[in-house]
C-alpha positions as CSV (number, residue, x, y, z in Angstrom):
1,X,107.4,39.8,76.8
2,X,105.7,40.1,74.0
3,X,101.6,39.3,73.6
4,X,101.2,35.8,73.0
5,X,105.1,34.8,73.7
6,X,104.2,33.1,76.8
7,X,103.7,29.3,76.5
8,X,100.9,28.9,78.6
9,X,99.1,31.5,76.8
10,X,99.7,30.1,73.7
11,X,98.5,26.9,74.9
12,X,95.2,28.5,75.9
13,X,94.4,30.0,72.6
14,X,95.4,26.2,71.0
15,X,92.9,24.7,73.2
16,X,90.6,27.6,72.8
17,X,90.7,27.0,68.8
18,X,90.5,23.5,69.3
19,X,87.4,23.7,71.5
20,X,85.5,25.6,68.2
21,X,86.6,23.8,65.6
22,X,85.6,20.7,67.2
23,X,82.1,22.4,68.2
24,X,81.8,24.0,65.1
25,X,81.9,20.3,63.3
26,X,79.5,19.5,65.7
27,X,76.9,21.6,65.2
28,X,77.4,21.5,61.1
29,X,76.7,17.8,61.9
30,X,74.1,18.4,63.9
31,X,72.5,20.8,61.5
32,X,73.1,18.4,58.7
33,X,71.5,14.9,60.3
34,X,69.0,16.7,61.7
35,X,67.4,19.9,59.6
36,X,68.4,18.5,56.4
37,X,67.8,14.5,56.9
38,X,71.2,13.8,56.0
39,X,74.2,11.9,57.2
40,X,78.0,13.2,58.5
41,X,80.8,11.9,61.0
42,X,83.1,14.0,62.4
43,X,86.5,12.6,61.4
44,X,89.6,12.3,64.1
45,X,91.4,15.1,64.0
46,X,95.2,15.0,62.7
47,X,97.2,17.1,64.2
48,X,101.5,18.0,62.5
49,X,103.1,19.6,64.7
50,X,105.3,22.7,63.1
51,X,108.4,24.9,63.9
52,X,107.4,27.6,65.3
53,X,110.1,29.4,64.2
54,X,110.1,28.2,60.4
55,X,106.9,30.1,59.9
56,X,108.0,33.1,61.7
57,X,110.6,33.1,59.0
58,X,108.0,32.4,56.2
59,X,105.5,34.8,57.1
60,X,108.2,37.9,57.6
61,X,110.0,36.7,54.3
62,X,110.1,38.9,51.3
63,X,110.9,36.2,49.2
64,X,108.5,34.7,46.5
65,X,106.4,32.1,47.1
66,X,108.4,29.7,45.3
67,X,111.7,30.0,47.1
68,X,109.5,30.1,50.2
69,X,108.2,26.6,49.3
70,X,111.7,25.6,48.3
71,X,113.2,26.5,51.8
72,X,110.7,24.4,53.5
73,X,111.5,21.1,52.2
């Protein structure tokens, strides 16, 4: 198995990058209201889900970038 092929893995790095970004944001807002008198919100995230294997393909393609974009749509 390769590193990082097994789903549950993968769905503890998703969490794991979902847990910074969101405290990341956090802490920019914090830093924001509070050390520079300011105001921020923290949209909801959006989340698009994407195939896997479609940018598997993309990123391992030798094509150019526009027949790349091309193949996507």
């Amino acid at each position: 198995m390769a590193f990082g092929s097994d789903p549950c893995q993968q769905d503890t790095y998703y969490n794991i990058a979902e847990a910074t970004w969101k405290n990341m944001q956090q802490e920019i807002k914090n830093w924001i209201e509070n050390d520079g008198d300011g105001q921020a919100t923290i949209n909801a995230p959006k989340a698009v889900q994407v195939d896997k294997e479609k940018i598997i393909e993309i990123l391992t393609s030798n094509e150019n970038i526009n027949q790349i974009i091309s193949n996507c749509n």
